[in-house]
DSSP file (Angstrom, degrees, kcal/mol; ACC not computed):
  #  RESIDUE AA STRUCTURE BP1 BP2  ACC     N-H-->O    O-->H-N    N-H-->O    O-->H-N    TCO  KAPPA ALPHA  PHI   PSI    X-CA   Y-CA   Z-CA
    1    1 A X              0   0    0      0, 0.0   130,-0.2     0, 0.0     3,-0.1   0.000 360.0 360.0 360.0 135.1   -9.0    2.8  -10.9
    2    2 A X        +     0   0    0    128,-0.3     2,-0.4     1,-0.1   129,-0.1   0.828 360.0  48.5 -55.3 -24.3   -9.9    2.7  -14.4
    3    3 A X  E     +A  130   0A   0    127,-1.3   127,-0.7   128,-0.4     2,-0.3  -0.865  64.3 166.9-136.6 112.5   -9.0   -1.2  -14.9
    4    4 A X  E     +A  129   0A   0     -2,-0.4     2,-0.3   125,-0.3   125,-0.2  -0.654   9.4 175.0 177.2 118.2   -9.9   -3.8  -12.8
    5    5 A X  E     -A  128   0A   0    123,-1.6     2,-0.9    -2,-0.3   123,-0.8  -0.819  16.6-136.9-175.2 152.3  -10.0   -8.0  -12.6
    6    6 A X  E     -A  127   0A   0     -2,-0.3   121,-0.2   121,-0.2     2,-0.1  -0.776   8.9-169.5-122.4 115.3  -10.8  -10.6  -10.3
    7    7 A X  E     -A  126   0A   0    119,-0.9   119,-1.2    -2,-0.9     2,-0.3  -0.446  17.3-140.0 -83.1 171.0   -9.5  -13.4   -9.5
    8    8 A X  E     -A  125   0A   0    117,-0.2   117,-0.2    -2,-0.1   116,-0.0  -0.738  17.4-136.0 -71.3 154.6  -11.1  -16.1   -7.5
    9    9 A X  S >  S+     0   0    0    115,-1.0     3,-1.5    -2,-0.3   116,-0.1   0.866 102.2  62.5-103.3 -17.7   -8.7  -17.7   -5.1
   10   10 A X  T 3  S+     0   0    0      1,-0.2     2,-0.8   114,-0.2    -1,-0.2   0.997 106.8  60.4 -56.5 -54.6   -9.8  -21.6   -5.8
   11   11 A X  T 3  S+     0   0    0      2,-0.0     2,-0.8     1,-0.0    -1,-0.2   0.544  74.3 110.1 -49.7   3.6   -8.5  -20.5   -9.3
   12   12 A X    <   -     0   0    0     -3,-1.5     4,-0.1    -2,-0.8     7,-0.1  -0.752  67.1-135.3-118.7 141.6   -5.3  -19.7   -8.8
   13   13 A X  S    S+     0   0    0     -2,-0.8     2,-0.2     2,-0.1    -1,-0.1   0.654  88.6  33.8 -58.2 -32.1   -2.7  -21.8  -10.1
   14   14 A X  S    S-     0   0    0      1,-0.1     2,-0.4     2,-0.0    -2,-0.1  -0.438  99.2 -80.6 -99.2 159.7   -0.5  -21.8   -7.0
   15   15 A X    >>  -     0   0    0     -2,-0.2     4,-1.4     1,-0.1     3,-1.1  -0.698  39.7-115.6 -68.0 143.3   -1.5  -21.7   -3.3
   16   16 A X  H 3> S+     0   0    0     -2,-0.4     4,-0.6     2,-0.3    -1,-0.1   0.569 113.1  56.0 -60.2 -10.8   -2.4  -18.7   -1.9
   17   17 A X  H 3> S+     0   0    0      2,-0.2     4,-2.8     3,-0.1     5,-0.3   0.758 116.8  51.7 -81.4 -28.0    0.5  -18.1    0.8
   18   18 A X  H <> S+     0   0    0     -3,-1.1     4,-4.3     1,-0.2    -2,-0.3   0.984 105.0  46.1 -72.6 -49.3    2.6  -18.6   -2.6
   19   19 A X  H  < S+     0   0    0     -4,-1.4    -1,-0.2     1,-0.3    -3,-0.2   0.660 109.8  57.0 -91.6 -23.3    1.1  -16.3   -4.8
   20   20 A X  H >X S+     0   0    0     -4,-0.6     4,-2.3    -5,-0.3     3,-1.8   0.914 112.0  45.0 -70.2 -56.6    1.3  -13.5   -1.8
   21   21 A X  H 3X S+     0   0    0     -4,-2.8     4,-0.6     1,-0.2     3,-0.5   0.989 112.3  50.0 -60.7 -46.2    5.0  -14.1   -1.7
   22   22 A X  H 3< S+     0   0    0     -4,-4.3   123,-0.3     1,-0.3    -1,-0.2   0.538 107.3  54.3 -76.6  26.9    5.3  -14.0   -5.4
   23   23 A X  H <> S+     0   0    0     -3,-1.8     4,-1.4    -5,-0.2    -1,-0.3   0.639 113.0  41.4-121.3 -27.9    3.4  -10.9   -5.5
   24   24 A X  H  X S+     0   0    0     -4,-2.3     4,-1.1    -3,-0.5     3,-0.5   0.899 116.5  49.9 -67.2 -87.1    6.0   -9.1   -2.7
   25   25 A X  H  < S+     0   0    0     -4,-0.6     4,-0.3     1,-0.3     3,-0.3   0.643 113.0  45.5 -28.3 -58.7    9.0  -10.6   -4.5
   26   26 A X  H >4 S+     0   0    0     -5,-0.4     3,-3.0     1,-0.2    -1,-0.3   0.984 109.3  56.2 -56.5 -69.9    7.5   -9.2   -7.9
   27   27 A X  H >< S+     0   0    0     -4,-1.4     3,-1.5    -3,-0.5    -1,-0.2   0.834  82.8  83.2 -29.1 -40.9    6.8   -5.7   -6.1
   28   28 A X  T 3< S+     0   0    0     -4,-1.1    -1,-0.3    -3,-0.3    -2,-0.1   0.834  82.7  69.3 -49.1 -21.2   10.7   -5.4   -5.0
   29   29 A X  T <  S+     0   0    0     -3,-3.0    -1,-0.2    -4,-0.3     2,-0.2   0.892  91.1  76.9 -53.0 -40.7   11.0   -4.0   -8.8
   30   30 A X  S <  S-     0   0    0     -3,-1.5    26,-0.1    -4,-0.2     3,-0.1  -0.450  72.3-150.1 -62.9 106.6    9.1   -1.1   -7.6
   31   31 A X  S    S+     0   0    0     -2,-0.2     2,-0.2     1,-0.2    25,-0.1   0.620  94.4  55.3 -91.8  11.0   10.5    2.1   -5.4
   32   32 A X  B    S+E   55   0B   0     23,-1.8    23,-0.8    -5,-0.1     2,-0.2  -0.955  75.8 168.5-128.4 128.6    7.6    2.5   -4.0
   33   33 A X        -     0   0    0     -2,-0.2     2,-0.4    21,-0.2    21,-0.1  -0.557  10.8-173.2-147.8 156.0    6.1   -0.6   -2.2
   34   34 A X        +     0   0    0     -2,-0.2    19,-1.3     2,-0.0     2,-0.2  -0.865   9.8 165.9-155.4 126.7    3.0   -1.1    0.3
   35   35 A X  B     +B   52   0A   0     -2,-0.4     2,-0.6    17,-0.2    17,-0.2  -0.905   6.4 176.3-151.4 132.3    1.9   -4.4    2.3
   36   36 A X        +     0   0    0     15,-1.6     2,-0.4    -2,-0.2    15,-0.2  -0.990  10.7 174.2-138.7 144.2   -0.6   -3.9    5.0
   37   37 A X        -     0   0    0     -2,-0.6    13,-0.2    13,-0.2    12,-0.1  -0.964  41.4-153.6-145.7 104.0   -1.6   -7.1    6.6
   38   38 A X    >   -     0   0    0     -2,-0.4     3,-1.3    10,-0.1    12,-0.1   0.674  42.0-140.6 -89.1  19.8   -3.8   -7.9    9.5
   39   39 A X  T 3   -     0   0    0      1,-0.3    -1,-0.1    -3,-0.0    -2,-0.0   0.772  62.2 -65.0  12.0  58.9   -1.5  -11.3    9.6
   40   40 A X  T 3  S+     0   0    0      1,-0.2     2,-0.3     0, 0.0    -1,-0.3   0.294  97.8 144.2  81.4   0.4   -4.4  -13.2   10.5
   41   41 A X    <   -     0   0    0     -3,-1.3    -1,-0.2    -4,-0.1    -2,-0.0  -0.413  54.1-116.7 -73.5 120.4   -4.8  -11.4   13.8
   42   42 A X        -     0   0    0     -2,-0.3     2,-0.2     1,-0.1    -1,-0.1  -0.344  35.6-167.6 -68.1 167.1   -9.0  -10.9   14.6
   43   43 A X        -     0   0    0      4,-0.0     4,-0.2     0, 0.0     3,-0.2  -0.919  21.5-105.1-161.7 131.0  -10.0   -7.3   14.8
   44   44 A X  S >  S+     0   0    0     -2,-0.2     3,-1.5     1,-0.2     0, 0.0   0.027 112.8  22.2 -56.4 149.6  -13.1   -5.8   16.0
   45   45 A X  T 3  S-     0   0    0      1,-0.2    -1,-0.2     3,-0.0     2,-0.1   0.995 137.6 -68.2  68.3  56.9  -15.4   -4.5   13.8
   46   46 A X  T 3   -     0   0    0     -3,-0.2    -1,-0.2     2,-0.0    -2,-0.2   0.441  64.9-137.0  13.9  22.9  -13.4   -7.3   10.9
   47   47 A X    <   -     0   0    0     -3,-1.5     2,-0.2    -4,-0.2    -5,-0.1  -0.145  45.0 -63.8  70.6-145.3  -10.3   -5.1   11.0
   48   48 A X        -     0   0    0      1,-0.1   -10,-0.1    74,-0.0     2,-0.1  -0.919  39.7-116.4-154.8 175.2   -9.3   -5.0    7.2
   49   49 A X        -     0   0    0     -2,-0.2     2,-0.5   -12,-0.1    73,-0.1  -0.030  48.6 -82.4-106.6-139.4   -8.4   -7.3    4.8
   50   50 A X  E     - C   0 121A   0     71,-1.0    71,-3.4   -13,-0.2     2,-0.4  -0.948  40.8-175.0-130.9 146.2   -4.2   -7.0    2.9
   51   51 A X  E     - C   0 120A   0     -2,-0.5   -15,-1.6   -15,-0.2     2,-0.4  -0.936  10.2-166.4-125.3 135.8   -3.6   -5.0    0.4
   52   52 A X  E     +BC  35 119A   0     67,-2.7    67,-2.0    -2,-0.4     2,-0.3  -0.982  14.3 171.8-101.2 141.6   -0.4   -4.5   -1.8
   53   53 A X  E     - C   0 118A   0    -19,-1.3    65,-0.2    -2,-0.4     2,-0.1  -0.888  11.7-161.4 173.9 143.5    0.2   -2.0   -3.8
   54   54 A X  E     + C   0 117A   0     63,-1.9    62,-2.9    -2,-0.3    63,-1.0  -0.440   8.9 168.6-131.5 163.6    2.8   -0.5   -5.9
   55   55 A X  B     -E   32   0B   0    -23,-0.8   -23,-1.8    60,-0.2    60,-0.1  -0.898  26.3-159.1-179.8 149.1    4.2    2.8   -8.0
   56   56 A X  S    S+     0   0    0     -2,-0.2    59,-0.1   -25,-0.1     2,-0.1  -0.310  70.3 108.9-134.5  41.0    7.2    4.3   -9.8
   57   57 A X  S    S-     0   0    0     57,-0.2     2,-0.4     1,-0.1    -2,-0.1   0.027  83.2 -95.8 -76.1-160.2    5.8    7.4   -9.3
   58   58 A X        -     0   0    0     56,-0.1    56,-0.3    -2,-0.1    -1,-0.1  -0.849  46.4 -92.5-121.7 163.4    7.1    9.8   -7.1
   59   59 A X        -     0   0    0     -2,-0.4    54,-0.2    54,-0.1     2,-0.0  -0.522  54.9 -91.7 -78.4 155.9    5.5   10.3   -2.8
   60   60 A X        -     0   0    0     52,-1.2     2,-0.5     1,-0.1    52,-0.4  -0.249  50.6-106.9 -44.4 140.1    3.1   12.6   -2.5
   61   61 A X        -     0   0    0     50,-0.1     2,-0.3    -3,-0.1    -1,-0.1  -0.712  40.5-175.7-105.7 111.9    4.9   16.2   -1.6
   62   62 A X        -     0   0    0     -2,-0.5     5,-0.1    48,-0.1    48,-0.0  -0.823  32.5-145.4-109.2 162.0    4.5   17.6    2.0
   63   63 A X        -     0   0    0     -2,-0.3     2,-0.6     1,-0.1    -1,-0.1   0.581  30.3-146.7 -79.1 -14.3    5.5   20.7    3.8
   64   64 A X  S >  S+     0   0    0      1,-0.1     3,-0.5     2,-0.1    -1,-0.1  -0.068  77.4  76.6  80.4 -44.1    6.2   18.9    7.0
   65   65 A X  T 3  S+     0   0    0     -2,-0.6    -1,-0.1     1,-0.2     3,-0.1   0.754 109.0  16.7 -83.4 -23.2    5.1   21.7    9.4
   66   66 A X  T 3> S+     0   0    0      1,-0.1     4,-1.5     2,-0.1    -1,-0.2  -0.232  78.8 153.5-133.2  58.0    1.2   21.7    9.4
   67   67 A X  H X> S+     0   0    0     -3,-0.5     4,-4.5     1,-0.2     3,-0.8   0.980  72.6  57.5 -72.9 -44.5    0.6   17.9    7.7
   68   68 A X  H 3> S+     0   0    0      1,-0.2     4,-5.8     2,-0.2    -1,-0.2   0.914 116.5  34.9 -42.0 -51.3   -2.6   17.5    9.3
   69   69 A X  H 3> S+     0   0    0      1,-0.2     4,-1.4     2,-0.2    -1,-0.2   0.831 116.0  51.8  -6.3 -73.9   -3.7   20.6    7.5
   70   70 A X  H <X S+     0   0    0     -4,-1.5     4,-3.2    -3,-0.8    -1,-0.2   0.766 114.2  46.5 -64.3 -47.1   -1.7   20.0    4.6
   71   71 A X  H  X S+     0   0    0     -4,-4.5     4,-2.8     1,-0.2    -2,-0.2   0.979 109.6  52.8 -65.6 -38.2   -3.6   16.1    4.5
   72   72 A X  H  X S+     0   0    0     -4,-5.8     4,-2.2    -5,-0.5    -1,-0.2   0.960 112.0  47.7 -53.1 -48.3   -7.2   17.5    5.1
   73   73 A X  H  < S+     0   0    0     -4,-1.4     4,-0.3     1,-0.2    -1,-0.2   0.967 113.7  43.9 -36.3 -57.8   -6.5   20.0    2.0
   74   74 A X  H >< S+     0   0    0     -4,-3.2     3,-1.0     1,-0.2    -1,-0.2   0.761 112.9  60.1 -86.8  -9.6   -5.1   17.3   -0.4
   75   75 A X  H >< S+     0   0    0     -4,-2.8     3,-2.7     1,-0.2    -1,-0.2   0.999 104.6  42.9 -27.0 -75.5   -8.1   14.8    0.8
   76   76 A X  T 3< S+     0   0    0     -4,-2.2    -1,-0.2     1,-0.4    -2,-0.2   0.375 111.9  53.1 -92.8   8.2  -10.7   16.5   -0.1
   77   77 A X  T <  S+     0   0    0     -3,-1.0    -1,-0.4    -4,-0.3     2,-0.2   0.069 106.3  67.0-126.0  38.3   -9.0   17.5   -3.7
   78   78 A X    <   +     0   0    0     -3,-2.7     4,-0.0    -4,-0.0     3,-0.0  -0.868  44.9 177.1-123.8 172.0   -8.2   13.4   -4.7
   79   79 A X        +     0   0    0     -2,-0.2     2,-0.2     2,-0.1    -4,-0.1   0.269  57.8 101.0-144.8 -12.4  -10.3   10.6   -5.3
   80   80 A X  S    S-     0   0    0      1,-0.1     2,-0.4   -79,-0.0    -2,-0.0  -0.459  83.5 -92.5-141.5 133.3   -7.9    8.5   -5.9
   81   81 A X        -     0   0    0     -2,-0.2    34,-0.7    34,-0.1     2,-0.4  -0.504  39.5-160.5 -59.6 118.6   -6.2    5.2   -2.8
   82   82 A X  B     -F  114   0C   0     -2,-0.4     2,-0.5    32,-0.2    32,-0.2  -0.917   7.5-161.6 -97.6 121.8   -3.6    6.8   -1.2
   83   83 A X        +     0   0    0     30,-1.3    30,-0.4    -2,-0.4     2,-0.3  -0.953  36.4  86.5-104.2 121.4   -0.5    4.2    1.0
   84   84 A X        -     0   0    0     -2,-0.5     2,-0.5    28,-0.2    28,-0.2  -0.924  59.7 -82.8-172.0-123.6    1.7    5.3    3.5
   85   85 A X        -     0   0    0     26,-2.5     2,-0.6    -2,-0.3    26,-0.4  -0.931  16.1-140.8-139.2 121.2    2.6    6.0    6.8
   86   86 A X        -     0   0    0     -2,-0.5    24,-0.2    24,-0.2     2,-0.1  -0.923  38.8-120.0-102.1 142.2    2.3    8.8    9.4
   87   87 A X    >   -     0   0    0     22,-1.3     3,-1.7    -2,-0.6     4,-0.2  -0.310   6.5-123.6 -37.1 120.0    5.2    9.1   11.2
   88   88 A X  G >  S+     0   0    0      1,-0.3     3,-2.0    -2,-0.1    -1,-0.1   0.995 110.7  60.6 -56.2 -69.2    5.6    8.6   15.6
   89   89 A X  G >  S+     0   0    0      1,-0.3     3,-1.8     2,-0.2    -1,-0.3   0.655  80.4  86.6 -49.5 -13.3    7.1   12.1   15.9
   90   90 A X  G X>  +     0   0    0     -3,-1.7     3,-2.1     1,-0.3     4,-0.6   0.742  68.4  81.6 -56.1 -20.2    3.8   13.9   14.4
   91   91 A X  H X> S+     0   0    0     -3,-2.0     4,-1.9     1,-0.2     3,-1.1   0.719  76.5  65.1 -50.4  -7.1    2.5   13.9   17.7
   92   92 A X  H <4 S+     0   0    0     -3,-1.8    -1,-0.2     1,-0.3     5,-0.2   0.589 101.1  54.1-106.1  -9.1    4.7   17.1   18.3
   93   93 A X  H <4 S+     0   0    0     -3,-2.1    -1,-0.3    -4,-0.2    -2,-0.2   0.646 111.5  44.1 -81.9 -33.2    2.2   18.9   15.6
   94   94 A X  H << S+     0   0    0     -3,-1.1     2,-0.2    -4,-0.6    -2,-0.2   0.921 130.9   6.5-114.1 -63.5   -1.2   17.8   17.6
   95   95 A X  S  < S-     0   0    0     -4,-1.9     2,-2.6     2,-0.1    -1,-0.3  -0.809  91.1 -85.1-135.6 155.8    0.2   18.8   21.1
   96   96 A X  S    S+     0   0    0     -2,-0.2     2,-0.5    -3,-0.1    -4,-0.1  -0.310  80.0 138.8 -73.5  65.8    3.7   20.7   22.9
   97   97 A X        -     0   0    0     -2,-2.6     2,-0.2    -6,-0.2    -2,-0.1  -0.963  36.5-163.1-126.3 139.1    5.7   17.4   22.9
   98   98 A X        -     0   0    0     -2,-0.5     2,-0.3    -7,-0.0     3,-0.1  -0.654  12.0-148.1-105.8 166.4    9.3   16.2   22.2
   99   99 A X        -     0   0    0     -2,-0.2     4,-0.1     1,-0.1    -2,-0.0  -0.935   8.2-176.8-131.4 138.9   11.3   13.3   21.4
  100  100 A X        +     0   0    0     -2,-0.3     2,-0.1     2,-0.1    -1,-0.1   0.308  47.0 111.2-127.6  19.6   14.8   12.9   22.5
  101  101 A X  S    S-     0   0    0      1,-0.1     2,-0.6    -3,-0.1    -2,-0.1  -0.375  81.2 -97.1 -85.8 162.0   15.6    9.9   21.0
  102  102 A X        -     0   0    0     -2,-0.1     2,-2.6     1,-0.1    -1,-0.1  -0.440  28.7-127.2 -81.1 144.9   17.8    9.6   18.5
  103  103 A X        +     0   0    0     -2,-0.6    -1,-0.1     1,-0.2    -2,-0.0  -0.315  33.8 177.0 -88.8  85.3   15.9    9.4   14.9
  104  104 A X  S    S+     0   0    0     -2,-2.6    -1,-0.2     1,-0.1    -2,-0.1   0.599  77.5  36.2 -41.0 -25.0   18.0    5.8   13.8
  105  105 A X  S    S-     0   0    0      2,-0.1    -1,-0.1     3,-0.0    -2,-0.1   0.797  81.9-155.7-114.8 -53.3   15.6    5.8   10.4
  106  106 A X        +     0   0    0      1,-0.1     2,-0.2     2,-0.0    -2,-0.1   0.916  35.6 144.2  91.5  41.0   15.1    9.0    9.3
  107  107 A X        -     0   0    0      1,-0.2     2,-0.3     2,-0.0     4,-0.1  -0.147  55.7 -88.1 -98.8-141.6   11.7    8.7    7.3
  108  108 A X        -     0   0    0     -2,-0.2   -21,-0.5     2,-0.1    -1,-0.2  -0.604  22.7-113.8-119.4 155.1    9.5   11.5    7.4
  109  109 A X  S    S+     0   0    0     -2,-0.3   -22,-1.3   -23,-0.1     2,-0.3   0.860 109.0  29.7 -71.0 -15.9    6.6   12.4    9.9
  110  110 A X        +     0   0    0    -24,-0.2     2,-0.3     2,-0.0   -24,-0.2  -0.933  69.8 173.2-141.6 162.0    4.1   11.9    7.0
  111  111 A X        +     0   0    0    -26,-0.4   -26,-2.5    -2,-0.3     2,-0.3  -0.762  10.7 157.3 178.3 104.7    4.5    9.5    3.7
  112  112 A X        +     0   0    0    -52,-0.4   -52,-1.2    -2,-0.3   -28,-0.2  -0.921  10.8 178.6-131.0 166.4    1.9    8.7    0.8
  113  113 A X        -     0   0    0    -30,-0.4   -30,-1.3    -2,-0.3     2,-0.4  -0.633  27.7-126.2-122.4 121.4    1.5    7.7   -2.2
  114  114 A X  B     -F   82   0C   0    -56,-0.3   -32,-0.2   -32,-0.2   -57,-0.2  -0.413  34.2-136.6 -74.5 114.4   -0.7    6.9   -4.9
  115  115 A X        -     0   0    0    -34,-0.7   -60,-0.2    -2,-0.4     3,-0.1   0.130  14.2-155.4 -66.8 175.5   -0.3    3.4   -6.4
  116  116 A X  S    S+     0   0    0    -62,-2.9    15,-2.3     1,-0.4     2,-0.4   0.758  88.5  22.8-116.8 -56.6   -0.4    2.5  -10.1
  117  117 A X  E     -CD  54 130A   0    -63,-1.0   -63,-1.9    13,-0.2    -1,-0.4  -0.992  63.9-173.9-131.9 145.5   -1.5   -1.0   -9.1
  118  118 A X  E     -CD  53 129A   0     11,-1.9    11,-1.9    -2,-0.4     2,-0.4  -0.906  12.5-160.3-119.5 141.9   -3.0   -2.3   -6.4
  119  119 A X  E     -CD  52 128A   0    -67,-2.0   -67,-2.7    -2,-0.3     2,-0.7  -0.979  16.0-171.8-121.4 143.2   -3.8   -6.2   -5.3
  120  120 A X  E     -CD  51 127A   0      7,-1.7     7,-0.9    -2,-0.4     2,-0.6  -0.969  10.9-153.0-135.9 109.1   -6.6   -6.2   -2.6
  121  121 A X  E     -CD  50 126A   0    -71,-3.4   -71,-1.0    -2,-0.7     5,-0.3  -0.829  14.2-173.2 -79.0 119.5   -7.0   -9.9   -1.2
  122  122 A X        -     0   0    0      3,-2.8   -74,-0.0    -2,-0.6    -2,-0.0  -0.560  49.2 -88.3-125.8 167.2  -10.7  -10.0    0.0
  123  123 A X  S    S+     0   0    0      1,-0.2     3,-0.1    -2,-0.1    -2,-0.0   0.716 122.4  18.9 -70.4  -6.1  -11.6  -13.6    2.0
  124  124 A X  S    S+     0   0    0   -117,-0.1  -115,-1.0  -115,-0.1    -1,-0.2   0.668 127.5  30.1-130.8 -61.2  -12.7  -15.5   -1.8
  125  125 A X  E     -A    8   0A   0   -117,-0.2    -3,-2.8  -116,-0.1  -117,-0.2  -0.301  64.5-129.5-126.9-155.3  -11.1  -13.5   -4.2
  126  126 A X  E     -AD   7 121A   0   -119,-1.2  -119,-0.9    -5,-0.3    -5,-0.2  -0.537  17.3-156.9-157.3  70.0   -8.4  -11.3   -5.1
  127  127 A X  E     -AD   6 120A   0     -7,-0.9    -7,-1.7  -121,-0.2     2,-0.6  -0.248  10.9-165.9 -79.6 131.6   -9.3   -7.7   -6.8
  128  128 A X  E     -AD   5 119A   0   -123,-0.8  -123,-1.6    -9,-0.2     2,-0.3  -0.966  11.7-174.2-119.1 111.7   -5.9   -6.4   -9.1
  129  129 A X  E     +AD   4 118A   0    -11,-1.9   -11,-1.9    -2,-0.6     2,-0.3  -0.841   9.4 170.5-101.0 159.3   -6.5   -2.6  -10.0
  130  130 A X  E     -AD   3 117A   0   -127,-0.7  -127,-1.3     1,-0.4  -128,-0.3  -0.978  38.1-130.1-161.6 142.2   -4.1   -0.7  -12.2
  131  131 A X  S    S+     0   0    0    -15,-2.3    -1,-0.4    -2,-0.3  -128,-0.4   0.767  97.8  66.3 -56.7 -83.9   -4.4    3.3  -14.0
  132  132 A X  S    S-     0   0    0      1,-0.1     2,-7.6  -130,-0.1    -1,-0.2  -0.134 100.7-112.9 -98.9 159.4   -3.5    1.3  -16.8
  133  133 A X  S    S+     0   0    0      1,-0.2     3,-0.3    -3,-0.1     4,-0.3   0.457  93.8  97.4 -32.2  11.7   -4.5   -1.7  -19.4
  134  134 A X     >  +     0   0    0     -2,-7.6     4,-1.5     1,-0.2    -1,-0.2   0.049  42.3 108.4 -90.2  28.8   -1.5   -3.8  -17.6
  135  135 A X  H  > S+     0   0    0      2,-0.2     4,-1.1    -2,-0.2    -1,-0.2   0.962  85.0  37.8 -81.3 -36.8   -3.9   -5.8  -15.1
  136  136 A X  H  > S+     0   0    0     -3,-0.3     4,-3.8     1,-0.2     3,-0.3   0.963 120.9  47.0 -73.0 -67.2   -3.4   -9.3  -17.0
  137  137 A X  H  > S+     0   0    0     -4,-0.3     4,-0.8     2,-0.2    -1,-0.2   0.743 108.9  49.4 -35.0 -43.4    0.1   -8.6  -17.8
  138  138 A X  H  X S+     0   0    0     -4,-1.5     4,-2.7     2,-0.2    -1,-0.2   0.665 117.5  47.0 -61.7 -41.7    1.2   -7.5  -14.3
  139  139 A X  H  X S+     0   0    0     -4,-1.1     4,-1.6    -3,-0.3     5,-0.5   0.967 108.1  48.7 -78.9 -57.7   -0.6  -10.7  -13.3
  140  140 A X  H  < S+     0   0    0     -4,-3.8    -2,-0.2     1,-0.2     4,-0.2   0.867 116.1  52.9 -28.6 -45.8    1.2  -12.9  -16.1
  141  141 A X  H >< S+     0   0    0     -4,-0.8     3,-0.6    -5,-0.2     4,-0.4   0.912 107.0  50.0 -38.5 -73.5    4.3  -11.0  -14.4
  142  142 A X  H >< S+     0   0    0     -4,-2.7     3,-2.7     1,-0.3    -2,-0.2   0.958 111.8  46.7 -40.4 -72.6    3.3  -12.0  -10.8
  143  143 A X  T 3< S+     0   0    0     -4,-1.6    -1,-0.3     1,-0.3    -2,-0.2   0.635 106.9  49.2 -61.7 -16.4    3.0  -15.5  -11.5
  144  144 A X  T <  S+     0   0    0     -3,-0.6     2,-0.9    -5,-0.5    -1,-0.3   0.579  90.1 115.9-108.5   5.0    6.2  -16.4  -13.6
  145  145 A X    <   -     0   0    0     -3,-2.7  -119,-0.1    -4,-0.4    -3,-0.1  -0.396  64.5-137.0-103.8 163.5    7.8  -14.6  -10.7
  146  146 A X        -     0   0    0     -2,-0.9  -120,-0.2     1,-0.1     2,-0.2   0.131  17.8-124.7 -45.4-165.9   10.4  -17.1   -8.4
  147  147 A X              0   0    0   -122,-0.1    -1,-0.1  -124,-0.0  -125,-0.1  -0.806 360.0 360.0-148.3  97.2   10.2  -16.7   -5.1
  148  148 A X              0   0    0     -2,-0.2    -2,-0.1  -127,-0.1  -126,-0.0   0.424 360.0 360.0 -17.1 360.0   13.5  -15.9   -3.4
């Protein structure tokens, strides 16, 4: 991402379990929404750290039938952090298996998108990437919003 700044977390105005909520609360603007978390839970080989990250773009566009395929293609022609989800029912792509439950959510077997800004909490600081010149704003944003 072209634009980039870093907070330190002793700097920041708020505690950090606050500023994590007012950075979901602020995201809820947003129809596309990311939070990955290891919620404090150890993980071999240090697991990863949480990331948020946001877009009012549109998801990435799949065919459905061959995603693995489909993902390796669009990999290897972006550069660019991709969030989302694969889907439980993709097994049925990998190997001759079915589900017969009923599907109660109805998202899709595959689901990405490419954020616009992303906040990546690392164990000291707190790196805010954006496409665009909005990283201080976004943050000004973050911070004046409540918290539900």
């Amino acid at each position: 991402m072209p634009y980039t700044y870093t907070i330190p977390i002793p700097e920041l105005p708020v505690p950090l379990d606050v500023f994590r909520r007012q950075v979901l609360a602020w995201a809820q603007q947003f129809p596309l929404v990311a939070n990955y978390t290891s919620n404090g839970i150890f993980y071999p080989y240090d697991g990863f750290d949480e990331l948020i990250a946001v877009s009012k773009g549109e998801p990435i566009k799949w065919e459905q039938k061959n995603s693995f395929g489909e993902l390796q293609q669009k990999l290897a022609e972006q550069q660019q952090l991709w969030c989302g989800y694969f889907g439980y029912d993709l097994k049925n792509q990998v190997e001759k298996l079915s589900s017969q439950n009923k599907d109660e959510v109805g998202f899709p077997d595959i689901f990405f998108f490419e954020p616009e800004l992303y906040l990546y909490f690392h164990e000291n600081t707190i790196n805010i990437y954006s496409k665009e010149d909005n990283v201080l704003a976004s943050l000004q944003q973050i911070q004046a919003t409540p918290i539900p």
